[in-house]
C-alpha positions in Angstrom: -50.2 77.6 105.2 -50.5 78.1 108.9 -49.3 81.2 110.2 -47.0 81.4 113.0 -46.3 83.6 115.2 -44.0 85.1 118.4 -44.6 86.2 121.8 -41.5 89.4 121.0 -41.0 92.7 122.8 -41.5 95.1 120.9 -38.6 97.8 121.9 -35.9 100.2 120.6 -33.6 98.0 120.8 -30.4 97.1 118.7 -27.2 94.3 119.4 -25.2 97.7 119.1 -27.6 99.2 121.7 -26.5 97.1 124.2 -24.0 98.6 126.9 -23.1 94.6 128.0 -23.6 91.2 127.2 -26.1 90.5 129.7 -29.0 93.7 128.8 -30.9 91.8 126.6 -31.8 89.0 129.3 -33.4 92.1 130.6 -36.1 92.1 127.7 -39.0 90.6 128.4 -41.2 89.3 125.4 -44.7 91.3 125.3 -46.3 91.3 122.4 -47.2 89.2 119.5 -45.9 89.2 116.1 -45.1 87.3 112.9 -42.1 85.0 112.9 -40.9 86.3 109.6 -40.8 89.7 110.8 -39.1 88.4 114.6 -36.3 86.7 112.4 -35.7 89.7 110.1 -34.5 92.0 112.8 -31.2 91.0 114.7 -32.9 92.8 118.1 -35.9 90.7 117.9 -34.2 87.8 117.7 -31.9 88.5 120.2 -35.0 88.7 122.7 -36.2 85.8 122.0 -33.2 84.1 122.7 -32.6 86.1 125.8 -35.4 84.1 126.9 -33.9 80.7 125.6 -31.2 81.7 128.2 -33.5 82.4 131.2 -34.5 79.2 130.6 -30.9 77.4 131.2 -31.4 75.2 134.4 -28.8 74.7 137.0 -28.7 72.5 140.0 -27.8 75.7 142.4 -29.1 79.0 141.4 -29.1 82.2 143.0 -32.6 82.2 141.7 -34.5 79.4 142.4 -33.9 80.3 146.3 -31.4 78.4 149.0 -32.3 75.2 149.4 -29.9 73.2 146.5 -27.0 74.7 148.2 -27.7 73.4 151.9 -27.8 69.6 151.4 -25.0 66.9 151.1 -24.3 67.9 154.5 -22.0 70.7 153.4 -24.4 73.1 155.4 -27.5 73.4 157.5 -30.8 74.6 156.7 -31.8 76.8 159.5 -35.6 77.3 158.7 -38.5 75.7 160.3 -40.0 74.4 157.0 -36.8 73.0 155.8 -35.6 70.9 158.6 -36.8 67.6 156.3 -33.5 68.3 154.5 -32.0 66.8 157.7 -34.4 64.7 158.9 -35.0 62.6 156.1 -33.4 59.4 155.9 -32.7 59.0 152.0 -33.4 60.9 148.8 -36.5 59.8 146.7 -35.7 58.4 142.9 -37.5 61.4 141.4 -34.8 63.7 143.1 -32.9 66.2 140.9 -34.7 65.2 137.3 -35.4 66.8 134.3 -37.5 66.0 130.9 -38.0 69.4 129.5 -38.5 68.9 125.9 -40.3 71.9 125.4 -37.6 73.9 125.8 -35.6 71.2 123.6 -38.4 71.9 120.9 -38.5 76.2 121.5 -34.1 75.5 120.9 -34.5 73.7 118.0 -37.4 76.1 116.4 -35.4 78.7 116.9 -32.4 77.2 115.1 -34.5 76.5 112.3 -35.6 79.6 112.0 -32.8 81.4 112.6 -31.0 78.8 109.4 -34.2 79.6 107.5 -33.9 83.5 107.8 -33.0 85.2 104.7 -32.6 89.4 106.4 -30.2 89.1 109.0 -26.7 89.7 108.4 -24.7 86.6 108.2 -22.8 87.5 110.8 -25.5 87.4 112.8 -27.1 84.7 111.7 -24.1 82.5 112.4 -23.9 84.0 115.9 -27.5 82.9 116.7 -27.5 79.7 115.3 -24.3 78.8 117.5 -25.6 80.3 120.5 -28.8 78.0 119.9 -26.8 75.2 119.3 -25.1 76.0 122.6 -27.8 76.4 124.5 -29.4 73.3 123.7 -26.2 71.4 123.8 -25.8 72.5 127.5 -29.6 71.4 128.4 -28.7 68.1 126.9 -25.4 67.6 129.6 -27.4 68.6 132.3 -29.8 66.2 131.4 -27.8 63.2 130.9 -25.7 64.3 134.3 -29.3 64.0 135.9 -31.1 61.0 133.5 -28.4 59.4 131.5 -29.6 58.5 127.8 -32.4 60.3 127.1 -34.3 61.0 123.4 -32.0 63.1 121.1 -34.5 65.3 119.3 -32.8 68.1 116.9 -35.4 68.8 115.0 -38.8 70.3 115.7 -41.3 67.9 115.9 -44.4 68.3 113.8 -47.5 66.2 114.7 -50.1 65.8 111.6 -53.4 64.7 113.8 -53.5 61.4 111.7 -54.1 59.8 115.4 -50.6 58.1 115.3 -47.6 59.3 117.2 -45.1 56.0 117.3 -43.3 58.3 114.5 -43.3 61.0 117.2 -42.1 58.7 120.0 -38.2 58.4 120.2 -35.9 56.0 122.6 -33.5 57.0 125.0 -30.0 56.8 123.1 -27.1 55.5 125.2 -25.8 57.6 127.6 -22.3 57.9 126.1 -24.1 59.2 122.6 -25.3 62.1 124.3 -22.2 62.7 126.2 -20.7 62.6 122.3 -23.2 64.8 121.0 -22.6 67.6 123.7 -18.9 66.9 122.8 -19.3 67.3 119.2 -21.7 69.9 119.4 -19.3 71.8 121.0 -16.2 71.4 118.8 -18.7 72.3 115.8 -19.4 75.8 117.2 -16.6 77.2 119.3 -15.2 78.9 116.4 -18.2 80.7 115.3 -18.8 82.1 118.8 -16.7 85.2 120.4 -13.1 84.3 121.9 -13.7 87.2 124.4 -13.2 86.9 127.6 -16.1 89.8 128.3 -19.1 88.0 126.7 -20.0 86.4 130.0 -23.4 86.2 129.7 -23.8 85.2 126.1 -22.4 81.9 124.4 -18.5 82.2 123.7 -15.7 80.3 122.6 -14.9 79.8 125.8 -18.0 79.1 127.1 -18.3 75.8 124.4 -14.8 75.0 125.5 -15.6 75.0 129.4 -18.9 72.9 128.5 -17.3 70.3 126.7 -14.1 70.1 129.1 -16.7 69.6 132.0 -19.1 66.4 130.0 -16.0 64.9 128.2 -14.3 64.4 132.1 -17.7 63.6 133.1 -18.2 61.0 130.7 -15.0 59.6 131.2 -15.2 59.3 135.0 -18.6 57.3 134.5 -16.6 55.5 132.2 -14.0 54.4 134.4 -15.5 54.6 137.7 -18.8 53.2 136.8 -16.9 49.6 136.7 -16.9 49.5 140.6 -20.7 49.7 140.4 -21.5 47.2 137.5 -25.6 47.2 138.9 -25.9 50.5 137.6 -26.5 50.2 133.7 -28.9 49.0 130.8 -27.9 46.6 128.5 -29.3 48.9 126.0 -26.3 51.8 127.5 -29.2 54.1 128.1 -27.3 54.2 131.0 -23.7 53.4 131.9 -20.3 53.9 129.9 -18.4 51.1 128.4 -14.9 51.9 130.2 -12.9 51.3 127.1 -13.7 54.2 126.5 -12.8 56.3 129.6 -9.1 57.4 127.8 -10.4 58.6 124.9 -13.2 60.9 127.1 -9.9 61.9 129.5 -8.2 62.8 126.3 -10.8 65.3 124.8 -11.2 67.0 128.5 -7.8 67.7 128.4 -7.4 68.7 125.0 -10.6 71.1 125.6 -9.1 72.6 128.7 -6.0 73.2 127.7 -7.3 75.0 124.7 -8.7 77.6 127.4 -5.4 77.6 129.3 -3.7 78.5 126.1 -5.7 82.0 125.7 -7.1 80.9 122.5 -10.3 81.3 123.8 -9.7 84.6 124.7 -7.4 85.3 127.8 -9.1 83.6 130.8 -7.2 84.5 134.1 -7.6 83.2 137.5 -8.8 86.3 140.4 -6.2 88.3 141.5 -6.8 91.8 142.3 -7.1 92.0 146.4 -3.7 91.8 148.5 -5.9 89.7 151.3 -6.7 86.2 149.6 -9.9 85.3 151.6 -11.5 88.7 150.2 -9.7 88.4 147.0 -12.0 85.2 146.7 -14.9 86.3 148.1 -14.7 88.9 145.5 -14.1 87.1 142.7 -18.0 86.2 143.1 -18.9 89.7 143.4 -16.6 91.7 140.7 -18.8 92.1 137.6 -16.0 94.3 136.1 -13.8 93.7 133.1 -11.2 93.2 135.5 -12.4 89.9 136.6 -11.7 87.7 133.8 -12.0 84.1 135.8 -16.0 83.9 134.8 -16.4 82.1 131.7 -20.4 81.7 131.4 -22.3 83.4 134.2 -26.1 83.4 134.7 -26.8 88.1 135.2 -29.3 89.7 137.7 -29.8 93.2 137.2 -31.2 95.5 140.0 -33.8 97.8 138.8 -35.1 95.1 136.6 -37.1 91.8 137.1 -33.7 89.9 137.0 -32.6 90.5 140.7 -32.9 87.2 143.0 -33.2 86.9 147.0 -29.7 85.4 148.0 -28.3 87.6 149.9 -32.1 88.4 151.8 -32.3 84.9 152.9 -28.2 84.3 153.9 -27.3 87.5 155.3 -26.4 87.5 159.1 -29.4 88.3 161.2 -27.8 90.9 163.2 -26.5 93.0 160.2 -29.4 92.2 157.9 -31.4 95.5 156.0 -34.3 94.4 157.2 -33.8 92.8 160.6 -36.8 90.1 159.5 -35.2 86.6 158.3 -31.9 85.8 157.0 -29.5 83.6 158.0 -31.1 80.1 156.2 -27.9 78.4 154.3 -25.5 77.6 157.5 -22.2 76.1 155.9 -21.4 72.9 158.4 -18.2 72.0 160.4 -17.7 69.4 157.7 -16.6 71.4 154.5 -15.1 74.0 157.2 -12.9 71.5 158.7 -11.9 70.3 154.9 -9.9 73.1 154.1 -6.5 72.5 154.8 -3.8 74.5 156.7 -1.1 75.9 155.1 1.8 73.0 154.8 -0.4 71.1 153.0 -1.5 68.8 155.8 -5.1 68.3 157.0 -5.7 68.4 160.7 -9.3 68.9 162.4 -10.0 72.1 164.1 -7.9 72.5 167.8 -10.4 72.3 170.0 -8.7 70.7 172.6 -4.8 69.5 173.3 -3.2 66.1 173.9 -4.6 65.6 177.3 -8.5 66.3 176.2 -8.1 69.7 177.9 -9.9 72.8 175.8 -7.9 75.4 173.9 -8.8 78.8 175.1 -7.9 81.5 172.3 -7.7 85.1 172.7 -10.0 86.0 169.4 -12.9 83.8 168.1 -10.8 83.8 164.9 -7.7 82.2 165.9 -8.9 78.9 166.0 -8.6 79.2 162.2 -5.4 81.0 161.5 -3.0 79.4 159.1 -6.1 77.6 156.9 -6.6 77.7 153.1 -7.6 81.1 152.5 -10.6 79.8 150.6 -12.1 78.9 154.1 -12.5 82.5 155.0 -13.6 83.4 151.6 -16.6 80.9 151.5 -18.1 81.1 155.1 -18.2 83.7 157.4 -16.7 82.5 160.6 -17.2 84.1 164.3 -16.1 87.1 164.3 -16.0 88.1 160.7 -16.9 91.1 159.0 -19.6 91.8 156.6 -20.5 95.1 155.3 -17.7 96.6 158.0 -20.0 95.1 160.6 -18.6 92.0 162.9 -21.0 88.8 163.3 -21.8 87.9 166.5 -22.0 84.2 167.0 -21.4 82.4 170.5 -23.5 79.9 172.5 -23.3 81.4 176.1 -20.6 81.4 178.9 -18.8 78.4 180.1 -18.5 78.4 183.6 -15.7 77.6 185.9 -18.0 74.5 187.1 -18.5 73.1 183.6 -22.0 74.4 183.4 -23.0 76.6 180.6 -25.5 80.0 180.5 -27.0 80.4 177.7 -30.5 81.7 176.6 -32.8 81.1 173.9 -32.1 84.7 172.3 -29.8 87.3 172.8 -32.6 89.9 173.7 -33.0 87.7 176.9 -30.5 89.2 179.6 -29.2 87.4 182.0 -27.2 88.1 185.0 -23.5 86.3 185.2 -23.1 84.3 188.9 -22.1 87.2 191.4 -23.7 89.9 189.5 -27.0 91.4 189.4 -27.1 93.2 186.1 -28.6 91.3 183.3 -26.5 90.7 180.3 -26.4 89.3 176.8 -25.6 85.5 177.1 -25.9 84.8 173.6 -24.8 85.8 170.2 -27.2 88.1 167.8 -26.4 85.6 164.9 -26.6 82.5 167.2 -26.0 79.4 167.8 -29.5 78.2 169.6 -30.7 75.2 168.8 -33.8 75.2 166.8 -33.5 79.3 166.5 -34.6 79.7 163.0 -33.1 82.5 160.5 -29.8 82.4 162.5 -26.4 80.6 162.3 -27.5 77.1 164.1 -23.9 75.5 163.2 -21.9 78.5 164.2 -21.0 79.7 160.0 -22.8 81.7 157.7 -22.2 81.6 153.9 -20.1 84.2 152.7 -19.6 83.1 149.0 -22.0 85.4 146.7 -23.7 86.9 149.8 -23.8 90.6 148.4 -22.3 93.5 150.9 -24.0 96.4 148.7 -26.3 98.3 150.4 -29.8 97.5 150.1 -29.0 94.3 148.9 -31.0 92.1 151.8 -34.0 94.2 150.9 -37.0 92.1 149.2 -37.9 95.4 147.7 -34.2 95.4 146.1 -32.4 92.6 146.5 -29.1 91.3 144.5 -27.9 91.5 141.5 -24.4 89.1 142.3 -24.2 86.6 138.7 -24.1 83.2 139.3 -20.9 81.4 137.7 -21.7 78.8 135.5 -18.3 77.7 134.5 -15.1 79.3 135.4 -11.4 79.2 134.6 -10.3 77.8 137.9 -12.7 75.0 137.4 -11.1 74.3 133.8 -7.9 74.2 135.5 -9.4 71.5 137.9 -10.5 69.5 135.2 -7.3 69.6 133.2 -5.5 68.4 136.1 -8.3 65.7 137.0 -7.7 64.7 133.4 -4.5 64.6 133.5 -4.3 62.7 136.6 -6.0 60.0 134.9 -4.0 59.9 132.0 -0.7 59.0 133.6 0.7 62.8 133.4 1.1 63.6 136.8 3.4 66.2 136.5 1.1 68.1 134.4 -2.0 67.3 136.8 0.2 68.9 139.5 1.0 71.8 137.7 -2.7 72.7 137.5 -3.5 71.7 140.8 -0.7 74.1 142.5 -2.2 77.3 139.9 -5.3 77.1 141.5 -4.1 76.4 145.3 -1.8 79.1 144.8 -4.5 81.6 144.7 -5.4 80.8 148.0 -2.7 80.6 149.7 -1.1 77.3 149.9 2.2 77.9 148.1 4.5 74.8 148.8 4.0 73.0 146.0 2.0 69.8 145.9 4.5 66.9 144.2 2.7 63.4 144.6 -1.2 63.8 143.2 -3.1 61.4 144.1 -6.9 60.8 143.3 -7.9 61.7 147.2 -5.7 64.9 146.4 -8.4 65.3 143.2 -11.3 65.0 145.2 -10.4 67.2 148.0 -9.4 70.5 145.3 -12.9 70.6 144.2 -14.9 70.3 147.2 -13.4 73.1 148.5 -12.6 75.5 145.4 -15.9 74.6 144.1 -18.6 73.9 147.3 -21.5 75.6 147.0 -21.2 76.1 142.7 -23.4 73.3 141.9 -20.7 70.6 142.1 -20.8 68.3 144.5 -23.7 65.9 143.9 -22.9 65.4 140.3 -18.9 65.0 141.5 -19.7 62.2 143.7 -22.1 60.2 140.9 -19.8 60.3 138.4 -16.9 59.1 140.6 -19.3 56.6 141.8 -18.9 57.5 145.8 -21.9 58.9 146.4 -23.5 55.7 148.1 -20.2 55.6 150.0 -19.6 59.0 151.3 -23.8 59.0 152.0 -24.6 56.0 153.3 -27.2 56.7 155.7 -25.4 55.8 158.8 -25.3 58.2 161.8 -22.0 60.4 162.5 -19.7 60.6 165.5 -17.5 63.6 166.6 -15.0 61.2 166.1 -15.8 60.6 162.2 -16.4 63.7 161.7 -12.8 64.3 162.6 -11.0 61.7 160.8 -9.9 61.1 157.6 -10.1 64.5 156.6 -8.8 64.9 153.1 -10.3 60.7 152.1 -12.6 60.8 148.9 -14.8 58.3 150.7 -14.9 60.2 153.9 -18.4 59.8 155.5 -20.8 62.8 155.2 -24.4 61.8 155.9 -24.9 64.7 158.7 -24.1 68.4 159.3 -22.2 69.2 162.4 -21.4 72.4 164.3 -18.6 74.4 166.1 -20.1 76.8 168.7 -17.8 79.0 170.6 -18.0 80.0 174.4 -16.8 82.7 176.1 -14.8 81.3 179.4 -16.1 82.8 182.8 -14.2 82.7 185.4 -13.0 85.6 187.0 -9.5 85.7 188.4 -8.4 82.9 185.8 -6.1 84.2 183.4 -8.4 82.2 181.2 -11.0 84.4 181.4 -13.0 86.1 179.0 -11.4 83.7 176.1 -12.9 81.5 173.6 -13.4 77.7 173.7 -15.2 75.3 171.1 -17.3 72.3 170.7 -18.5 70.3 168.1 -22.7 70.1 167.7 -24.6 68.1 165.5 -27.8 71.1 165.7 -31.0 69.3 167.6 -32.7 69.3 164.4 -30.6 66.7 162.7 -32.0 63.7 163.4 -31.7 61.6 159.7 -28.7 61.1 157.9 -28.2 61.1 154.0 -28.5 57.8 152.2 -28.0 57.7 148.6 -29.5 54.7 147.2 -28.0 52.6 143.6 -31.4 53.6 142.4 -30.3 57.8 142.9 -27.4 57.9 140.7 -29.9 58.5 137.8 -33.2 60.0 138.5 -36.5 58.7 137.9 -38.4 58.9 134.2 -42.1 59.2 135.8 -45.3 57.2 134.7 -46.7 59.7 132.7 -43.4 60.0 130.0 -43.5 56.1 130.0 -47.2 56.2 129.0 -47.3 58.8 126.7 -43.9 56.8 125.1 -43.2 53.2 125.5 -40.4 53.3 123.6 -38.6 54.9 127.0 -36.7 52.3 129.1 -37.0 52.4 132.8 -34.0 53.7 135.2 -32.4 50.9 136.9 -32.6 49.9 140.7 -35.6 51.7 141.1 
């Protein structure tokens, strides 16, 4: 018999050993040993999975670098080599796939192995085995939310070099069977994993629970919605969702959510530790303590160790970054700024001018957006703000009494004000110039898991802020989305108002509506990985990017509609008012931009709502069916 062997670390190191969930993700596999002896010791085996879990893929990670948070015109990508993201004038079929089946294969070794193991404890056995099961489970949702159907392989594939592989080659199941068997999976193992609200970056109860809430409402809204956009199926339901079954989907989100509401799962709480409710959220990104117990399933960075990523290096203001290089890349747009609501519940665009057209002058950069949702100031860092004790300095140049603007091209370029001879600044430090790389070219910075420890914009340190997976206000979201659907509005509302509580908004919402739906998650959940797979599964995504061009005037209408138009990323840069002897002077005015560097406009195509299988897995399988509309 052929022997097989590991790639294993070999390390002092026991599951007792570890201080927190998240150490053995720090273990890197070295050397090479014999599987028998990797699956006889509980710390071997739990670095090999630690690298099962490395492996996890996410649509935004803090890890893979900026760019999947800056599209969908939620933000601007202020880098030279990344201005494509807004000049382009559609997304290509091949956008956003997956078809990593070697990882599918290393999951379901493992499990085997792990079954077939006759020294670990059965304690520990169990553990592993669930967590495998988890962990290939939740590869599977994110590649139907990406693919639709694809090949449901559970076993490890053995080839015997007979020169035939049709036995090898399996068909993409329907699209709803692996919604089902993420489901399934799911309800199989919750119970055999921890209900402990501090195993974050390990499988948990709560972790299967949160997965299945999130593909059961996923499934349904495909379900349901995907009737509006009959084109977009197989006959074989490789892809698309019969929408008799949309209830029964709506049923099992709920039912899954409301199983973490109950603290069966182990006592998830939304964040409330901070008197100020824009810092209180903020923080809730940040706080890796026991006291934050809104994470469900987080993906852990660790400074000192190879798990630390560049976030905060490539977001941080320029004027207050460690390194005073580059920084300032992911530039949140006047669109999602301008969704957050103000406090009585009403949406209004920002007041940039009265009745009569006049402009608004305002005393502090920040009053423009006093009595908001206090997400907005926990999510992007406006004009003015503060970030570690430091204020950012954003404005466009002086507005002068003729109309006429001074500006520069940088504020280290002085220039003198009319009737003076000494030079000034004329600009901000963290922009807005047009075409000014590294700084804020939409007047916002991201503020949401930019890290305000020290050292933390260094490349030779950088950040160690986890990246949320799933969370408990996003199970509340989903109950109420679920609910919504199901007729129990009453209940839908009651979820809704926990979560906009939080942030402020505390008149009660009565009459939920499916705009009302939409609107909650773009703006508790922007910048989370969210959005894209949001508007495919409510099937609005060729609606709300449909590769028109905006106007101001759009951009400032219909705030709060689900199908709202969002093909391009606009801009609010302030002026200072000069104009000496006016009482006037020395205040703050606004205008809308759309940055000079935006010249395309987001089309999403039929053919985008499931990405494209390439060539090459066709060839090597015929047996695959194509995508449609492609």
């Amino acid at each position: 018999m052929k022997k097989i062997y590991l790639m294993i670390m070999l390390a002092v190191l026991s599951v007792a050993g570890c201080k927190k969930d998240s150490e053995f993700l720090d273990v890197p596999p070295k050397q090479i040993i014999p599987e028998e002896t990797a699956f006889s010791d509980p710390a071997l085996v739990l670095s090999v999975l630690g690298d099962l879990y490395n492996r996890q893929q996410d649509f935004s990670s803090l890890d893979d670098g900026w760019d999947s948070f800056v599209d969908f015109s939620e933000a601007f990508p202020s880098e030279n080599g990344a201005y494509d993201i807004v000049q382009r004038t559609s997304w290509g079929y091949g956008e956003w796939s997956s078809w990593d089946y070697g990882y599918i294969r290393d999951l379901n070794l493992f499990i085997e192995r792990a079954t077939a193991a006759t020294k670990l404890s059965e304690a520990d056995k169990v553990r592993f085995i669930a967590e495998g099961r988890f962990l290939r489970a939740n590869y599977y949702f994110e590649l139907v939310k990406r693919m639709g159907g694809v090949p449901l392989i559970t076993t490890s594939l053995v080839y015997d070099y007979s020169g035939n592989v049709t036995n090898l080659q399996t068909p993409r199941s329907k699209e709803s069977e692996i919604y089902d068997f993420v489901i399934s999976e799911a309800e199989e193992i919750k119970s055999l994993l921890p209900a402990d609200v501090n195993v974050k970056s390990r499988a948990s109860k709560g972790a299967a629970l949160a997965m299945e809430c999130r593909a059961a409402l996923y499934a349904a809204s495909i379900a349901k919605y995907g009737a509006t956009t009959p084109q977009v199926a197989l006959p074989g339901g490789e892809v698309g969702i019969p929408a008799n079954l949309a209830n029964d989907y709506y049923t099992k989100a709920l039912r899954a959510a409301e199983e973490i509401i109950s603290g069966s799962a182990g006592g998830y709480q939304l964040y409330r530790v901070l008197p100020d409710l824009s810092d209180n959220y903020a923080q809730l990104f940040l706080d890796k303590s026991s006291v934050n117990t809104e994470p469900i399933f987080i993906e852990d960075f660790k400074v000192n160790t190879g798990r630390v990523h560049n976030f905060t290096t490539n977001n941080q203001p320029f004027s207050i970054s460690d390194e005073g290089l580059d920084a300032g890349r992911l530039n949140p747009s006047l669109n999602i700024v301008e969704a957050f609501e103000r406090l009585d519940n009403t949406y209004a665009p920002l007041a940039t001018r009265d009745a009569n057209g006049n402009p608004i002058y305002y005393t502090n950069q920040l009053d423009i957006f006093a009595g908001r949702d206090a997400r907005l100031a926990g999510t992007v860092l406006l004009p003015n703000g503060l970030f570690k004790g430091k204020r950012v300095d954003i404005w466009a140049g002086y507005l002068l009494a003729d109309g006429s603007i001074l500006s520069s091209d940088d504020a280290s370029r002085l220039v003198p004000l009319p009737g003076t001879t000494v030079p000034v600044q004329v600009v901000g430090k963290d922009g807005p110039v047009n075409g000014q790389e590294f700084r804020s070219q939409t007047g916002f910075y991201i503020r949401k898991y930019l890290d305000p420890q020290e050292g933390s914009g260094r490349r030779g340190r950088r950040s160690d802020v986890a990246f949320i997976r799933y969370r408990f206000a996003e199970v509340l979201l989903n109950a109420a989305e679920a609910a919504f659907e199901l007729g129990q509005t009453s209940l839908a509302a009651d979820y809704l108002n926990r979560v906009r509580q939080r942030a402020g908004l505390t008149t009660p919402l009565t009459e939920i509506t499916f705009d009302r739906i939409v609107h909650e998650r773009r703006v508790e959940l922007v910048f989370e990985g969210h959005t894209l797979f949001d508007m495919k599964r409510w099937r609005l995504a060729h609606v709300v990017w449909d590769g028109s061009q905006m106007t101001v005037s759009q951009l400032t209408s219909n705030i709060g509609s689900a199908t709202k138009k969002n093909t391009q990323p606009f801009g609010l840069w302030p002026y200072k008012y000069y104009n000496p002897g006016n009482p006037n002077n020395g205040k703050w005015l606004f205008r809308e931009v759309k940055p000079s560097p935006v010249t395309g406009a987001s089309r999403f195509q039929l053919g985008n709502y499931y990405s494209n299988i390439g060539n090459d897995i066709v060839s090597a399988n015929p047996k695959i069916v194509k995508q449609p509309n492609q």
